[in-house]
C-alpha positions in Angstrom: 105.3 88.2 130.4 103.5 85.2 128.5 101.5 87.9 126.5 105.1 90.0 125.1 106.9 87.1 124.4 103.5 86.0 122.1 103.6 89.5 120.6 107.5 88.9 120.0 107.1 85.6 118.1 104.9 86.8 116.2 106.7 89.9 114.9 109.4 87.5 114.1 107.2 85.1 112.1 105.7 87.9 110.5 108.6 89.0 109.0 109.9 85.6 108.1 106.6 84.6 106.7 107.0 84.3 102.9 105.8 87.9 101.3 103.3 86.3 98.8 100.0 85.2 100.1 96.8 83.8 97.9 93.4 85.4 99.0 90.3 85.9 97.8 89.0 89.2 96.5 86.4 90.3 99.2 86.3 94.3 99.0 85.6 95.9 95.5 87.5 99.0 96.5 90.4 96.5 96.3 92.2 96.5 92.9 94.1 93.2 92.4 94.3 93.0 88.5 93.7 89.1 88.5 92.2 89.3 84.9 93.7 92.4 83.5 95.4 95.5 84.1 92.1 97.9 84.0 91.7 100.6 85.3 95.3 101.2 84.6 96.5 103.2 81.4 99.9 103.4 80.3 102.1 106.5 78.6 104.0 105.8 75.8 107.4 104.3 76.2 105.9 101.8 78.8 103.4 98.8 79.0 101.4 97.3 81.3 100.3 93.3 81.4 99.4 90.7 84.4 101.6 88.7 85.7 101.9 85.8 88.6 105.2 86.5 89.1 104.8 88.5 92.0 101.8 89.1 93.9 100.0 90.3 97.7 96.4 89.6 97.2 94.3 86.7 94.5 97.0 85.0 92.7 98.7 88.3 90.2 99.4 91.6 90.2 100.0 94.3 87.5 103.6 94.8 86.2 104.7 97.8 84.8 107.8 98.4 82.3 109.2 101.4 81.4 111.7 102.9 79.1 111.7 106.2 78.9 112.2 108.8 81.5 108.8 110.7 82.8 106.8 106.9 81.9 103.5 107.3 83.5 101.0 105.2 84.2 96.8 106.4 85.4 93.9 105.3 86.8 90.8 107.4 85.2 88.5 106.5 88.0 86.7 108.6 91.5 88.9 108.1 93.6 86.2 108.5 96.8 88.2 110.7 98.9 86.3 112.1 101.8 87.2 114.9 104.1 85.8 114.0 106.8 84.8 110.4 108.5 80.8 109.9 108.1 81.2 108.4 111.6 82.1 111.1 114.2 83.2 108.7 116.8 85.9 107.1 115.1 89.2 108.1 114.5 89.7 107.2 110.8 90.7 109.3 107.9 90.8 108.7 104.0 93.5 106.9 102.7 95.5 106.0 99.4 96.7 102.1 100.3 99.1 100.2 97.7 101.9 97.3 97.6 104.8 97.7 95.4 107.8 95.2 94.2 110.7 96.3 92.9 113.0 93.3 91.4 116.1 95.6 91.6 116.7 99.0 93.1 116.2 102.2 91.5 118.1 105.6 91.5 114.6 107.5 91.2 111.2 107.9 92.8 107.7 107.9 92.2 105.5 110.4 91.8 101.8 109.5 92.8 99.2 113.1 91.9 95.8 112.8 92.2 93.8 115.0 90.2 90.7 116.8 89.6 89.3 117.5 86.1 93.1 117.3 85.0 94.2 119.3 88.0 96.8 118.2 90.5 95.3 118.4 93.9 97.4 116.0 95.8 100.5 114.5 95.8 103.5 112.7 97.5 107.2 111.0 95.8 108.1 107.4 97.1 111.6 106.3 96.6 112.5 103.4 94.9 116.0 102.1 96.6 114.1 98.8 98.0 113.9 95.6 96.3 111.1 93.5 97.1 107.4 93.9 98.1 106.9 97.4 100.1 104.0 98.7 101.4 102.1 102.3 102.4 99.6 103.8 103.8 99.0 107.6 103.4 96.9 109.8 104.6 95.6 112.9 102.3 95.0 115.2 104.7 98.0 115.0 106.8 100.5 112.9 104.7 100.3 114.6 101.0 101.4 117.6 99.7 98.9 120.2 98.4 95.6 120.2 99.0 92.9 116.9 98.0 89.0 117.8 97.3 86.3 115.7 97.1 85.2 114.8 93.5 89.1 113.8 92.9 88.3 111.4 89.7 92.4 110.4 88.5 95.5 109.3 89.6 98.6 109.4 87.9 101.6 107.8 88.8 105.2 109.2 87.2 108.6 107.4 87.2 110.8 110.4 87.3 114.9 110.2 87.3 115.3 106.6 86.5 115.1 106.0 82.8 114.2 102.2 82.2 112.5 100.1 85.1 110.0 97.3 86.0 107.6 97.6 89.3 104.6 95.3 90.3 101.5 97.2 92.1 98.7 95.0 94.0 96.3 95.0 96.8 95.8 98.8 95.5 92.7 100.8 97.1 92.4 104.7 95.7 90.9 105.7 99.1 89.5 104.0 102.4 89.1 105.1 106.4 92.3 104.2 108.4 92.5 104.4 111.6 94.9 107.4 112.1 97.5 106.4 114.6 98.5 103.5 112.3 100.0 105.0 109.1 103.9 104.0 109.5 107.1 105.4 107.8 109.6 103.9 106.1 112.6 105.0 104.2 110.7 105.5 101.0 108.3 107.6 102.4 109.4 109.5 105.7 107.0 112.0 105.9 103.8 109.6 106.5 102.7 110.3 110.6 105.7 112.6 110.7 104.2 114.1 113.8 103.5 111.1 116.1 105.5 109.8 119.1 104.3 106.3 119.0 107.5 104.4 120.5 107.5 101.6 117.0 106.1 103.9 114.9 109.1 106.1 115.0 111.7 103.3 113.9 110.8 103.4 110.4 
């Protein structure tokens, strides 16, 4: 009884606890643009720059502005997807991890493609009716749409029916081992663990 109602007040507290946090940079896979925006690119019609305004991990992270529909924004860069976990005995599979803010909600959606050589292999669309800091974890295999292949070396990122915008991305990792019960849904991206019956998992 002592050990749920420890588990409770903690839930609580997380969700009360202020969204911005200050760490320290400890994995390079990590990308938490403290000195610049590499190894993002923008199209033309948008720009990229650092800001502390908002930010999960260090002390900024990258904000994009747009003004023009289809605004893109790309990371030229191996991604390190792997199709299967070097370690047979765990249950871990490769996947894309990001935070996003959103000062104001947004009519459209994001696109995120990864590509090979210029070729889309990958890809899933994450709505944008949220404000504040949201986060997701998605798994290649199970929670994209076509088909991702080792060697994957770009990702592009597409603002598509939503005209003018502004979004800040941190705490952003192109590909790491996650355990595979533990991707959760949310109303921006439904489709992530569709399948599982996990009791908490399935409240978005």
């Amino acid at each position: 009884m002592y050990k749920l109602l420890f588990l409770a007040a903690a839930s609580v507290w997380s969700w009360a606890a202020p969204a911005q946090s200050v760490r320290e940079v400890a994995d390079a896979r990590i990308l938490s643009f403290e000195e610049s925006a590499a190894p993002f690119t923008a199209s033309e019609g948008s720009s990229l720059s650092v800001s502390g305004d908002h930010y999960k991990h260090g002390a900024h992270a990258l904000r994009w502005q747009w003004s023009r529909a289809g605004a893109r924004v790309c990371i030229e860069s191996p991604v390190g997807y792997l199709s299967e976990n070097p370690n047979p005995r765990e249950t871990s599979v490769s996947t894309f991890v990001f935070w996003v803010y959103a000062p104001k909600a947004l009519d459209g959606k994001l696109r995120f493609e990864f590509r090979k050589e210029g070729r889309t292999c990958a890809w899933f669309d994450y709505g944008l009716e949220f404000t504040g800091w949201r986060g997701a974890w998605v798994a290649f295999d199970r929670d994209m749409q076509g088909r991702p292949e080792e060697g994957m070396d770009e990702l592009v990122v597409t603002a598509e029916g939503v005209e003018r915008g502004e979004l800040y991305f941190d705490h952003l990792i192109l590909s790491s081992f996650q355990d595979v019960r533990h991707h959760t849904a949310d109303f921006q991206a439904p489709f992530i663990n569709a399948a599982t019956t996990s009791h908490w998992l399935t409240l978005l």
